[in-house]
C-alpha positions in Angstrom: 0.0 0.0 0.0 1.4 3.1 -0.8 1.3 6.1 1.2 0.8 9.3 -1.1 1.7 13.1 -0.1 -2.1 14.2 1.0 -2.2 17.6 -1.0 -5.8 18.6 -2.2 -5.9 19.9 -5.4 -8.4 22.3 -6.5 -11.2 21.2 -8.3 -11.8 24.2 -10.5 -13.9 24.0 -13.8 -12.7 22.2 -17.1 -12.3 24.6 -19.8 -14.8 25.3 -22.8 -13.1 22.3 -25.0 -13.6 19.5 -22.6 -16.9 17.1 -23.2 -18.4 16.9 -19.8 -19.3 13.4 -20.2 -20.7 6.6 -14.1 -19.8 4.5 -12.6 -16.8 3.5 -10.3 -13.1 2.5 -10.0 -11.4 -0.7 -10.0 -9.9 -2.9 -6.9 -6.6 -4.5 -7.2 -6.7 -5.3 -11.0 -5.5 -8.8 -11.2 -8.2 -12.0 -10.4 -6.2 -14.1 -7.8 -3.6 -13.6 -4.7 -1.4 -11.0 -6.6 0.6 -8.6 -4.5 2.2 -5.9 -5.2 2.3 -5.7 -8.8 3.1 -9.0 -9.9 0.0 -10.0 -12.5 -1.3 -13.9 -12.4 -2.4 -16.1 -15.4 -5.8 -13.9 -15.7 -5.5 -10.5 -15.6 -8.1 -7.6 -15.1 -7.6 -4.1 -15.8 -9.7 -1.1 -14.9 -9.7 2.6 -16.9 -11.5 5.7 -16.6 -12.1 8.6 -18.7 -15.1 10.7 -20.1 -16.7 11.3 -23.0 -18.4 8.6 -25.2 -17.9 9.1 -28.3 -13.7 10.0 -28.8 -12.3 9.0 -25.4 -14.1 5.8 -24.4 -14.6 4.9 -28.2 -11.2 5.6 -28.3 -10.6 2.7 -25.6 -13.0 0.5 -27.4 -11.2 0.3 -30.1 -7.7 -0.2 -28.7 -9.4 -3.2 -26.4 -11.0 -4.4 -29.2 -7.6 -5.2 -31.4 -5.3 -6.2 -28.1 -8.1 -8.3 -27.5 -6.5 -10.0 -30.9 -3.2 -11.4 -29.2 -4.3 -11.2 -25.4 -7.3 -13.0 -25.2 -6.3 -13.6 -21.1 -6.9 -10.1 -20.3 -10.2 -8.4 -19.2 -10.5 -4.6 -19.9 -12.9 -2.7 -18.0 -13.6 0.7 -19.2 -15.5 2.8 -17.0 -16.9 6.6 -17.8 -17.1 8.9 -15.9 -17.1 13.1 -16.4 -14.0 14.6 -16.1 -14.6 16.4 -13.1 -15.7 13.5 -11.5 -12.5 11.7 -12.3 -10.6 14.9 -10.8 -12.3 14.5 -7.9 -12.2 10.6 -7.4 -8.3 10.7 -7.4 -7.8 13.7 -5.3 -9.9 11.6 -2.7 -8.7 8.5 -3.3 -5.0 9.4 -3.0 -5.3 11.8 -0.2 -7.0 8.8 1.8 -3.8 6.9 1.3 -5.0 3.3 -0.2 -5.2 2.6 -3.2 -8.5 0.7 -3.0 -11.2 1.8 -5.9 -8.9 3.2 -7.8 -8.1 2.7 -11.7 -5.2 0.9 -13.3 -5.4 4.0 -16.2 -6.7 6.9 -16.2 -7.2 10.1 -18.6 -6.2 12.9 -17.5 -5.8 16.5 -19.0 -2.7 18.1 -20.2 -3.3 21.1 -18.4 -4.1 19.2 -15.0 -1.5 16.9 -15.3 1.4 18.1 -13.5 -0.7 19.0 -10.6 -0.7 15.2 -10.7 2.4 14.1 -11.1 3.9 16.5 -8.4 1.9 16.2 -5.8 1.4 12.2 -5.7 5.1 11.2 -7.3 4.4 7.4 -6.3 1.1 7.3 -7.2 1.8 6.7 -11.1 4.1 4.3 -12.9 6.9 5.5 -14.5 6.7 4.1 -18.3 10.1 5.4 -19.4 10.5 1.4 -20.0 7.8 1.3 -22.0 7.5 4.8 -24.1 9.9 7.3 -25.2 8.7 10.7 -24.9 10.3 11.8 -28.4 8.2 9.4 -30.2 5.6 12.1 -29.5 4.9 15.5 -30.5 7.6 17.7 -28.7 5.0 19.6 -27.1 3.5 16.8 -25.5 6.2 16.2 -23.0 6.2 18.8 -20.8 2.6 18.2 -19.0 3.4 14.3 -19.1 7.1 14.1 -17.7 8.1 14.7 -14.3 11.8 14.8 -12.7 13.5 13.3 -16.0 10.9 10.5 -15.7 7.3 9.6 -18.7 4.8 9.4 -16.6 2.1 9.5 -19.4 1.4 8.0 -22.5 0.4 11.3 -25.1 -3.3 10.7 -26.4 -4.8 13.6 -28.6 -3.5 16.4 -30.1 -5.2 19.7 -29.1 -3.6 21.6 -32.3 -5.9 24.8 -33.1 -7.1 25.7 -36.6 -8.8 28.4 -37.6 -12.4 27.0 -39.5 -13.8 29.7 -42.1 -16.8 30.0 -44.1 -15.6 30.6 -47.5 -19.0 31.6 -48.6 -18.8 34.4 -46.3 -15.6 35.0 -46.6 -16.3 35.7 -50.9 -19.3 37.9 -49.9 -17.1 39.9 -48.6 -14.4 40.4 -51.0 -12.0 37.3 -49.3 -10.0 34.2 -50.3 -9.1 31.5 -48.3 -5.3 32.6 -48.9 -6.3 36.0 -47.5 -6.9 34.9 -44.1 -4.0 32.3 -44.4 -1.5 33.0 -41.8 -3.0 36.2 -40.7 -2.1 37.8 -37.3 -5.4 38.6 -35.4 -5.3 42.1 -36.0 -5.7 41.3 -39.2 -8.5 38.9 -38.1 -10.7 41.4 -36.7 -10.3 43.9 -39.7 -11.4 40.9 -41.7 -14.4 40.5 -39.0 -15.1 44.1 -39.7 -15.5 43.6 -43.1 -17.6 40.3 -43.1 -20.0 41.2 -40.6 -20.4 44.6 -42.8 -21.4 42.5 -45.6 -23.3 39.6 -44.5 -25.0 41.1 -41.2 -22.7 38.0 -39.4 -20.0 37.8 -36.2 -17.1 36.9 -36.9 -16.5 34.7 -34.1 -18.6 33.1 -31.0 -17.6 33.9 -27.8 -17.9 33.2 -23.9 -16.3 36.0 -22.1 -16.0 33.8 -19.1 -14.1 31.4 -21.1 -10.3 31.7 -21.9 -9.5 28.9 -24.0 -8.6 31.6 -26.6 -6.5 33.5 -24.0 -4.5 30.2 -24.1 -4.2 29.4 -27.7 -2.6 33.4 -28.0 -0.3 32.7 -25.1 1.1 29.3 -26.5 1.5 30.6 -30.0 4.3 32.7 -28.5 5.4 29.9 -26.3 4.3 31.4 -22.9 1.8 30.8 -19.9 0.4 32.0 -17.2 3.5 30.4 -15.6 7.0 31.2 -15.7 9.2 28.2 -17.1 9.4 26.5 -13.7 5.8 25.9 -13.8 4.8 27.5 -10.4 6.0 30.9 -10.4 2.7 33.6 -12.1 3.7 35.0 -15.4 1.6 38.1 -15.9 2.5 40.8 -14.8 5.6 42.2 -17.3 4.8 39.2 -19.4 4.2 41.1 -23.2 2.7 38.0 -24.6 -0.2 38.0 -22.1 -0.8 41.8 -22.6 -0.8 41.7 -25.9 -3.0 38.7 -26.0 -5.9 40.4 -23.3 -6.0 43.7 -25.6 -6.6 41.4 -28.6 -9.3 39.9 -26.6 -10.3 43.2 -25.7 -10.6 44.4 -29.1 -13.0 41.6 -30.7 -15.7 42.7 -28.5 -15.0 46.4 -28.9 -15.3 45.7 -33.0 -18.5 43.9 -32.6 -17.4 41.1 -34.5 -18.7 38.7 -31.4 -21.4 36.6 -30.8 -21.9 36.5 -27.4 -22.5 32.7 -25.5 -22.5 31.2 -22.3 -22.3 27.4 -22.6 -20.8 24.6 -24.9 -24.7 24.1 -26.7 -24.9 27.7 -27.7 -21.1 27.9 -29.0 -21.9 24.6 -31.2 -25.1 26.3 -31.8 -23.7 29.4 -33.0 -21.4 28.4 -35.8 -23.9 25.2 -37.0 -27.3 27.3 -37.6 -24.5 30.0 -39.9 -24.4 33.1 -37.8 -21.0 33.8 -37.2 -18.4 33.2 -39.7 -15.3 31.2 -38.5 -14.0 29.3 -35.1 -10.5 29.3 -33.9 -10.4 26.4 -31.9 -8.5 23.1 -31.5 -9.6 20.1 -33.7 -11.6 18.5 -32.0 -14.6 20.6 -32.6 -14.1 19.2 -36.2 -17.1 16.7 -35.9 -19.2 19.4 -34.6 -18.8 21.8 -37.5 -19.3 19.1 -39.7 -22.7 18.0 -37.7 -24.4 21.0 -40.1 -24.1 18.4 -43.1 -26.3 21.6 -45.1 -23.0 23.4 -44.9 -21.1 21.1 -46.6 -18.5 22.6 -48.9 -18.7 25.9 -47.3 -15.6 25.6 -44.8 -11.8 25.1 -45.1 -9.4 24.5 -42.1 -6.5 27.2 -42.1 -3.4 27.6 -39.7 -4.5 29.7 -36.4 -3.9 33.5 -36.5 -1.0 34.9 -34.4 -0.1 37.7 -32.2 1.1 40.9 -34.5 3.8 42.4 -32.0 5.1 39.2 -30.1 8.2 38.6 -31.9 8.2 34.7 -31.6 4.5 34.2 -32.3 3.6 31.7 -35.2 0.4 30.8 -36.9 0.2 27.5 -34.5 -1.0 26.6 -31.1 -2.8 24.1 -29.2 -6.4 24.3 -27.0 -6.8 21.3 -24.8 -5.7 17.4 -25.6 -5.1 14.6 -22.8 -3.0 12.1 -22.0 -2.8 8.3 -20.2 -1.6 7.4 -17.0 -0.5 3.8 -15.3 -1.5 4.0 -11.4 1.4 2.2 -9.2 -1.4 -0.2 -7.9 -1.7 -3.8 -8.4 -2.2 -4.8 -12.0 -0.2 -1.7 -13.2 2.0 -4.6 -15.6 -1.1 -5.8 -17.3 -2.0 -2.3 -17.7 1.5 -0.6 -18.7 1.7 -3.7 -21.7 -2.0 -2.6 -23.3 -1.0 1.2 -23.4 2.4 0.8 -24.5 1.1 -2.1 -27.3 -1.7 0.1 -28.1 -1.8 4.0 -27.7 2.0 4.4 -27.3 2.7 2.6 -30.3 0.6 1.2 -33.0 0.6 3.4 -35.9 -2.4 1.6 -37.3 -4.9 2.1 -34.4 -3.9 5.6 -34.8 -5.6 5.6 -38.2 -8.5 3.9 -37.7 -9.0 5.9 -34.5 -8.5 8.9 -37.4 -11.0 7.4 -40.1 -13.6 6.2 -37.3 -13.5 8.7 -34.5 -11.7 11.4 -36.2 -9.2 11.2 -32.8 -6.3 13.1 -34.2 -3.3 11.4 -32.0 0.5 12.6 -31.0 2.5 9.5 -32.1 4.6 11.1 -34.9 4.9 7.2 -36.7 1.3 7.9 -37.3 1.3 11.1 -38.7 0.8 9.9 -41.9 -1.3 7.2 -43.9 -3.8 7.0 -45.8 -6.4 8.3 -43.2 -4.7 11.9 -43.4 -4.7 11.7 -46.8 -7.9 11.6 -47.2 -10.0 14.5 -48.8 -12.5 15.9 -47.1 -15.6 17.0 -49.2 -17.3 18.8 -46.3 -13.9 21.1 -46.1 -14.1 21.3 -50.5 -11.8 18.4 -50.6 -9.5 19.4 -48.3 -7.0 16.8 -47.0 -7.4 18.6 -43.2 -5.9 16.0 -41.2 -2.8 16.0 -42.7 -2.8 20.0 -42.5 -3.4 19.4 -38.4 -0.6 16.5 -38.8 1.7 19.5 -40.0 0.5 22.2 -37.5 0.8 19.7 -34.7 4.9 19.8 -34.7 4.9 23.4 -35.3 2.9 23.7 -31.8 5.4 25.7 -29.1 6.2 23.8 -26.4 5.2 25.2 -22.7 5.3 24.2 -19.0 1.1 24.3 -18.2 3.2 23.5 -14.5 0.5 23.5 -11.5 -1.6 26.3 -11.5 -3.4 26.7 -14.6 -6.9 26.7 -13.6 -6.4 28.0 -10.0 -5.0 31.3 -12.0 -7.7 31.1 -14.4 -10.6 31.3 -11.1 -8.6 34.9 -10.5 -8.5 35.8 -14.1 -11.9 35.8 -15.1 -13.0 38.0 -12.8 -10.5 40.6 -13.7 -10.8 39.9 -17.4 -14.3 40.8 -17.0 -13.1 44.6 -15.1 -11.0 45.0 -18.5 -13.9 44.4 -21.1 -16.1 46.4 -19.0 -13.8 49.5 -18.8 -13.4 49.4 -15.1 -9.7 48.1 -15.1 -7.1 49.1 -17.6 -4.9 46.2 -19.1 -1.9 47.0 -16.8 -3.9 46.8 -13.8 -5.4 43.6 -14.8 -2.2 41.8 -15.3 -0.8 43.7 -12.0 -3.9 42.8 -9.7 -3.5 39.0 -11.2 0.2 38.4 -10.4 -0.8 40.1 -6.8 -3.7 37.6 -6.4 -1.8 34.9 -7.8 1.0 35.2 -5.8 -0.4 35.7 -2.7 -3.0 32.5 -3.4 -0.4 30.1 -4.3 2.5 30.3 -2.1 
């Protein structure tokens, strides 16, 4: 039984990109009189992680061809919303047993290291098993820890910027014109298009600052200084740069105002606002509107105009696996690595079936991302994400991304209304922050 450091993370909201999609954990993973984590003849392996229809599909596929070669192993996979799974583990490893917890588990990039540093024995190192620069580069920051791969890289969370062509030509635009833009240039375009088809240019949730993030990691910074504790706003250029750009979409009335996941998805399917920079996965929801076929293309994210080191890619969201250190962890450590952390050819049919765009650079290819897409006028957009994914800045997300985000919002909302100046903001955070998380 291990003993794990009891430090309670805080259970703060998932971002705008995360499905919020019961059940419970596993006991000690193999059938008969194992200890520690020696596995017997049958073996039994539990795994949690949310939403049906890419992460647990995701699994379902994977079980379904190990299944091939290892018919002596039982997988169970078990849903559960995210927050729920952040919950169950902060519980479960502050207790200190190891009872009812999984043999894998999903967890998000940006919650990882929270993880990883607070509980150091309560995941298995797979450095054995995977090598971290078989993944996007970007990928091992949130899923390493003290020169040890805790995780096994899942999705890619690489952005694109989704445009309506048709509305794009209304207003005197080509797809090359808003290819590699900055987002000044993106709002002067959103000026344009809303004057001549009466439509935003975006949708929005001021509350939500997933596209705080994707600006930030475009220049390769964070909330975080490099250590990935220490507050990065104050005097950080990147950061003020991105909140007046955020600032200046809503003063150019080129937003669509939401305030929840339904009306964002709502928003771009019934056609009234003309593009969403996002990360891929919304893909499958933009193509839900099959009366819009042929009417969007997929081009690289814009950047920030003054930031020196800004490029036209970034990332919003993506998760990864995780072995727990309990009993069974062998069993468990063999499907991921067999599976996930190295079959090229799950990662296309996870592609061609789920449209799960994964991080294992042998699969970037194939002919899954080399397929045109007639929805996107025969564009071959996976192999376009493919491309942005290893142009994606690496960052430290380090421990604090959401607790930061809890002070931001609030203050971001003093800057859009006028009762905060930018330098204030970014001042008033770094105090909070500071003070909050020593």
């Amino acid at each position: 039984m291990k003993n794990w450091k009891k430090i309670l993370l805080p259970l703060a909201a998932s971002a705008l990109m995360l499905s919020a999609c019961s059940g419970g954990g596993g006991g000690d993973a193999t059938t008969a009189g194992s200890g520690g984590s020696g596995d017997t003849e049958k073996k039994e392996i539990t795994i949690w992680a949310w939403d049906p229809n890419f992460n647990i599909a995701a699994l379902n596929l994977a079980k379904e061809k190990y299944a091939k070669d290892h018919p002596d192993v039982t997988i169970n996979i078990v849903e559960n919303a995210q927050a729920d799974i952040v919950q169950k583990l902060n519980t479960g490893l502050n207790s200190g047993t190891t009872k009812g917890l999984p043999n894998v588990v999903l967890i998000e990039d940006y919650r990882a290291q929270n993880f990883l540093q607070s509980y150091p024995d309560a995941f298995r190192d797979m450095s054995d098993k995977i090598k971290a620069e078989d993944f996007a580069d970007y990928k091992a920051g949130p899923t390493s820890f003290d020169g040890k791969q805790y995780g096994i890289p899942f999705d890619s969370g690489v952005t694109g910027f989704y445009v309506r062509t048709d509305y794009l030509e209304q207003a005197g635009y080509t797809v090359e014109d808003v290819t590699n833009i900055d987002w000044d240039q993106f709002i002067e375009i959103g000026k344009k298009v809303k004057e001549a088809t009466g439509k935003a240019m975006l949708t929005q949730d001021p509350n939500d600052l997933g596209t705080l993030r994707v600006m930030l990691q475009s220049a390769g910074s964070w909330y975080l200084k490099e250590d990935g504790v220490t507050p990065n706003i104050a005097g950080n250029a990147a950061f003020k740069e991105a909140l007046e750009t955020y600032k200046a979409m809503f003063d150019a009335d080129i937003v669509k105002l939401n305030s929840d996941w339904s009306q964002f998805v709502a928003a771009f399917n019934s056609g009234d606002v003309a593009s969403v920079p996002t990360g891929n996965w919304i893909t499958p929801s933009v193509k839900a509107e099959a009366s819009q076929s042929g009417k969007w293309a997929v081009v690289p994210i814009p950047r920030l105009k003054d930031t020196a080191n800004s490029i036209n890619a970034s990332n919003s969201g993506g998760s990864s696996w995780y072995v727990m250190n309990v009993d069974g962890q062998d069993a468990a450590a063999d499907f991921m690595a067999a599976t996930f952390g190295s079959d090229a050819e799950l990662y296309q049919d996870l592609l061609s079936k789920i449209g799960v765009l994964g991080t294992l650079k042998a699969a970037s290819g194939g002919e899954a991302y080399e397929q045109p897409d007639e929805f996107f006028g025969g564009q071959k957009i996976y192999s376009d994400f493919a491309k942005w994914t290893t142009e994606v800045p690496k960052v430290n997300f380090g421990l604090h991304t959401y607790a930061i985000e809890d002070i931001l919002s609030a203050e971001v909302q003093n800057y859009l209304n006028g009762s905060k100046d930018v330098d204030a903001v970014m001042n008033d955070t770094q105090a909070q922050a500071e003070a909050q998380l020593k």
